[in-house]
TORPA-4810 file (N, C-alpha, C, O; in nm, 3 decimals):
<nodes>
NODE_1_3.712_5.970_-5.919_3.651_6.092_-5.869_3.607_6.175_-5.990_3.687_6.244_-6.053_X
NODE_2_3.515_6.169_-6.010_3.439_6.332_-6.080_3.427_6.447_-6.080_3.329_6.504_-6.034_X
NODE_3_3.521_6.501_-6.129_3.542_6.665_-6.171_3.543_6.694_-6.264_3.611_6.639_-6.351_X
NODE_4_3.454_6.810_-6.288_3.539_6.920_-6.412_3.675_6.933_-6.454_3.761_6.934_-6.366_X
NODE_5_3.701_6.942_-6.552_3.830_6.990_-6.655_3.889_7.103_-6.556_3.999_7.107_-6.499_X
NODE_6_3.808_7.171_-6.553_3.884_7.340_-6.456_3.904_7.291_-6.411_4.017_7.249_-6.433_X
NODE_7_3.812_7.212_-6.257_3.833_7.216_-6.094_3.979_7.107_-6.118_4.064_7.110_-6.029_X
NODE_8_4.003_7.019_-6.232_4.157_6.938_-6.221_4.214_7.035_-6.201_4.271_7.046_-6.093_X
NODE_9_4.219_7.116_-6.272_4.334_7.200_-6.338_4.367_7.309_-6.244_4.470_7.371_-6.218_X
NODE_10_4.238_7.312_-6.199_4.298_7.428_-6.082_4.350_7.352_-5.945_4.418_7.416_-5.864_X
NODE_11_4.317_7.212_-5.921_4.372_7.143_-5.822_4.500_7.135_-5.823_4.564_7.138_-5.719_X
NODE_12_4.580_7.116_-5.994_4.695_7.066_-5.934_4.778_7.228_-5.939_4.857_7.249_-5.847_X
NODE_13_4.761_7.321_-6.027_4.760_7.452_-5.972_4.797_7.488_-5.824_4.888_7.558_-5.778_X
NODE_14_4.672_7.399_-5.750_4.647_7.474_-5.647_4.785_7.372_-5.521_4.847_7.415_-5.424_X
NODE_15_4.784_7.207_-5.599_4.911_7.158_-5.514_5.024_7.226_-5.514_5.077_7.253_-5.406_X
NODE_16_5.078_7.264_-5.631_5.166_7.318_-5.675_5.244_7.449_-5.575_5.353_7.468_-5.521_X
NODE_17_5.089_7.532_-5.596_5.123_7.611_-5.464_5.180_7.565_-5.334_5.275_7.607_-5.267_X
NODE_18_5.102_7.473_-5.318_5.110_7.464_-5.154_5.246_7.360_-5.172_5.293_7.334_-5.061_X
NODE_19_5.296_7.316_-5.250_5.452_7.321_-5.230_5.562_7.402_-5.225_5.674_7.407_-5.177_X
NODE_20_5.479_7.470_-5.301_5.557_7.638_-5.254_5.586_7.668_-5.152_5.700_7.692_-5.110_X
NODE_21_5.455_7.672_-5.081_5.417_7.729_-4.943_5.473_7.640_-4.846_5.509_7.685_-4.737_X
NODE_22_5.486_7.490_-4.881_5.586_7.403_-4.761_5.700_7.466_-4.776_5.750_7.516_-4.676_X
NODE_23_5.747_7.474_-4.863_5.921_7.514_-4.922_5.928_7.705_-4.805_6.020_7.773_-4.760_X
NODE_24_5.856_7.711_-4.803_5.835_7.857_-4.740_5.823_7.860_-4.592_5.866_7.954_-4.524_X
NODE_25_5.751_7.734_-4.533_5.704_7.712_-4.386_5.593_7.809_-4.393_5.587_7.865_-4.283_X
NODE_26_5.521_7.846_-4.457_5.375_7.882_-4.455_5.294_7.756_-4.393_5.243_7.660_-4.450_X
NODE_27_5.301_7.799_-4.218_5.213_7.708_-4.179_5.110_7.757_-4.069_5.146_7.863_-4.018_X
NODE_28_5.001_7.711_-4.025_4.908_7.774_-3.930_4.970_7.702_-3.786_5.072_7.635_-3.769_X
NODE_29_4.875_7.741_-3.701_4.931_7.720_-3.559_4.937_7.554_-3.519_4.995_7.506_-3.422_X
NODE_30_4.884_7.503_-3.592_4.858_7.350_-3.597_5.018_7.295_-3.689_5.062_7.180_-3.694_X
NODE_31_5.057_7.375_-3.730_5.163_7.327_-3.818_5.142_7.293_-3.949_5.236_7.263_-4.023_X
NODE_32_4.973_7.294_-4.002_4.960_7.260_-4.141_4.979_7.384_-4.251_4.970_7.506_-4.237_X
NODE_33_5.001_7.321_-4.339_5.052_7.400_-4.455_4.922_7.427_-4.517_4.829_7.347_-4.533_X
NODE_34_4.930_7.620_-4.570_4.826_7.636_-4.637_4.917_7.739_-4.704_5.026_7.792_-4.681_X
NODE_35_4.793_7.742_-4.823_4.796_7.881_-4.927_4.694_7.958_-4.953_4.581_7.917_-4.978_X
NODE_36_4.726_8.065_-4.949_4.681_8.230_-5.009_4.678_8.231_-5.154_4.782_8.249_-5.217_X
NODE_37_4.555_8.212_-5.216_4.525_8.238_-5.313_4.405_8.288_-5.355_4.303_8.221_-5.338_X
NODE_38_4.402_8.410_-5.414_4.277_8.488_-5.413_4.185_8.438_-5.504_4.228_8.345_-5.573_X
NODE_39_4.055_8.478_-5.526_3.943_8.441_-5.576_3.981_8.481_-5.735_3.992_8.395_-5.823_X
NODE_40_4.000_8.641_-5.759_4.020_8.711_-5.844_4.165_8.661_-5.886_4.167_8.676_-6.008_X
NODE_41_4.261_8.621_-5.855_4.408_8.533_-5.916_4.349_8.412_-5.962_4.399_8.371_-6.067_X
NODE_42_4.257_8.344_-5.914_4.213_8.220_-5.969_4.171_8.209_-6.089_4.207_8.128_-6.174_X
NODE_43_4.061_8.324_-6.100_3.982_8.404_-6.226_4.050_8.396_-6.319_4.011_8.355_-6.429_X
NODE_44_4.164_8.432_-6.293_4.250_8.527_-6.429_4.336_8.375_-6.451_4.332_8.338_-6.568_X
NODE_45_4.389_8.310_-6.384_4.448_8.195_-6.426_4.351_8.127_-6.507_4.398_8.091_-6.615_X
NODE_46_4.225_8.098_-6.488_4.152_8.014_-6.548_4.084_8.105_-6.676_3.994_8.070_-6.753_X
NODE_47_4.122_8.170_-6.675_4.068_8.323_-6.788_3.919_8.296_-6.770_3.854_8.280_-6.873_X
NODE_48_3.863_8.291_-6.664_3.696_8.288_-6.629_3.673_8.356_-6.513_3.767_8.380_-6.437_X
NODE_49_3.533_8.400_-6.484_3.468_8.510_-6.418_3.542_8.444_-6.282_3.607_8.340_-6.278_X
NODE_50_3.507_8.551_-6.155_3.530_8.486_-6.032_3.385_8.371_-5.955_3.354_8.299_-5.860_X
NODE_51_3.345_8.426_-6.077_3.197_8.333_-6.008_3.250_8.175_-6.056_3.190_8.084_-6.000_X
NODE_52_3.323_8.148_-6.122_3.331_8.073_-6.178_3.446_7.971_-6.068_3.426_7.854_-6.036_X
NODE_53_3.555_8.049_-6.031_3.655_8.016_-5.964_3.569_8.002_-5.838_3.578_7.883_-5.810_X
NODE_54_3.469_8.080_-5.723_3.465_8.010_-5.655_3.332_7.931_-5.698_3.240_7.965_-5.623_X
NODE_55_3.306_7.870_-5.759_3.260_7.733_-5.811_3.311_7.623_-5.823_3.259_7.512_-5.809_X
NODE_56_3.422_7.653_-5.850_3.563_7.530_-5.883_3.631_7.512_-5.732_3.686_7.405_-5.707_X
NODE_57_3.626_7.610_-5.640_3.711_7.586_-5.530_3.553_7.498_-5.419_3.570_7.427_-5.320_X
NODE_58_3.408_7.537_-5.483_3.298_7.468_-5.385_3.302_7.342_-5.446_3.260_7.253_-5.371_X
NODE_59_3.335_7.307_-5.548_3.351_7.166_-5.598_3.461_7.102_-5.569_3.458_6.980_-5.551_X
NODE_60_3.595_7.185_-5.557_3.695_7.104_-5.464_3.652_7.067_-5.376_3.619_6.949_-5.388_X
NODE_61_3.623_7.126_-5.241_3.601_7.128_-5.123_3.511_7.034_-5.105_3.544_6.941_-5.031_X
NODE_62_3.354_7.031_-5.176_3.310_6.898_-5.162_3.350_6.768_-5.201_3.283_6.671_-5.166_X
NODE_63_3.488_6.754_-5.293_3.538_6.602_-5.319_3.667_6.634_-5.194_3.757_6.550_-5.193_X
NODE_64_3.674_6.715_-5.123_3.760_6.630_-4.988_3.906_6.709_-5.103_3.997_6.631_-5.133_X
NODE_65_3.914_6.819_-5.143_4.016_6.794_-5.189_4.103_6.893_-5.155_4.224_6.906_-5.175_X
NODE_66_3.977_7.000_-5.070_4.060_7.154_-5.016_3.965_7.178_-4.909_3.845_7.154_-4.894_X
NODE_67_4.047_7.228_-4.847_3.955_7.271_-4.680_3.978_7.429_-4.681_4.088_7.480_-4.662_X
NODE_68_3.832_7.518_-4.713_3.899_7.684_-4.667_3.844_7.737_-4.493_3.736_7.719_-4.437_X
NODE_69_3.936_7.787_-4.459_3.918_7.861_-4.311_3.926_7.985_-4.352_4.011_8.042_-4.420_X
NODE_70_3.831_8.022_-4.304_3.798_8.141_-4.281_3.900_8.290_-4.194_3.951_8.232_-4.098_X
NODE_71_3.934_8.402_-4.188_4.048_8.431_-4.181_3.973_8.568_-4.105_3.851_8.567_-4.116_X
NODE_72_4.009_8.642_-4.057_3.976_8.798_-3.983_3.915_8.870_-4.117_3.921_8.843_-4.237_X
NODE_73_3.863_8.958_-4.053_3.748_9.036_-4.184_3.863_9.090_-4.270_3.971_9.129_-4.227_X
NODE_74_3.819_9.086_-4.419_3.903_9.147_-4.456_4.049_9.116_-4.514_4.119_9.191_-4.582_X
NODE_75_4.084_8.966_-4.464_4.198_8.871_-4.470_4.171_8.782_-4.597_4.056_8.740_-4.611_X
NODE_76_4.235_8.760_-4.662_4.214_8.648_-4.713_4.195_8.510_-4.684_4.261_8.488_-4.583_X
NODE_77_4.131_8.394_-4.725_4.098_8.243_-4.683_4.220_8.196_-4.712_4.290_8.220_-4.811_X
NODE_78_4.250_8.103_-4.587_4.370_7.983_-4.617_4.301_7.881_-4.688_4.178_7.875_-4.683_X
NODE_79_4.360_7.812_-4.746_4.375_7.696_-4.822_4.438_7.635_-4.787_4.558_7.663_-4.784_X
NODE_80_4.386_7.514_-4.738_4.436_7.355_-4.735_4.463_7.237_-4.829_4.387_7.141_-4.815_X
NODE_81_4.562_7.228_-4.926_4.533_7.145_-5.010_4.552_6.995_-5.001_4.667_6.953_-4.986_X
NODE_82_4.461_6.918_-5.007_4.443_6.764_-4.942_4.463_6.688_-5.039_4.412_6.718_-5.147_X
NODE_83_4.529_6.591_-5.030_4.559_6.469_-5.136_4.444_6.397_-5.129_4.377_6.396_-5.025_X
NODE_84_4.413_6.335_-5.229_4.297_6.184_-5.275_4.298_6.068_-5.206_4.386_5.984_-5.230_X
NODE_85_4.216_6.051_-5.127_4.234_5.934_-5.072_4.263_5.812_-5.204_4.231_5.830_-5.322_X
NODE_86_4.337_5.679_-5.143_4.337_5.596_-5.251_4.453_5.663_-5.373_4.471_5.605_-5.480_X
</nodes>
């Protein structure tokens, strides 16, 4: 799979979390596990703009690697973090 240096780095970042978030029972009504992680926290982890972070989270999402739902105005996006097929 082909990614950027960031979008790794923020993937396993972003697993990391969402073991958190199992360890927590952070789960939606379906029972899947997601995480809350803001645009602007992403930024600052990656010490780059937020334009940048959600760049890295539209390049996850197109390798199948994060699913975001959309949340009430005003809410923050869940995060789904998906393992690699293979």
């Amino acid at each position: 799979m082909e990614l950027t240096f960031t979008a790794k780095l923020t993937y396993a970042r972003l697993l990391n979390q969402a073991r958190l978030s199992q360890l927590n029972k952070w789960t939606d009504e379906a029972g899947r596990v997601y995480i809350i992680f803001l645009i602007e926290k992403i930024a600052k982890m990656l010490d780059k703009c937020p334009t940048t972070a959600k760049s890295v989270l539209t390049e996850l999402e197109a390798a199948g690697l994060i699913e975001r739902k959309q949340q009430q105005f005003s809410k923050p996006n869940h995060i789904y973090v998906k393992l690699p097929d293979g």
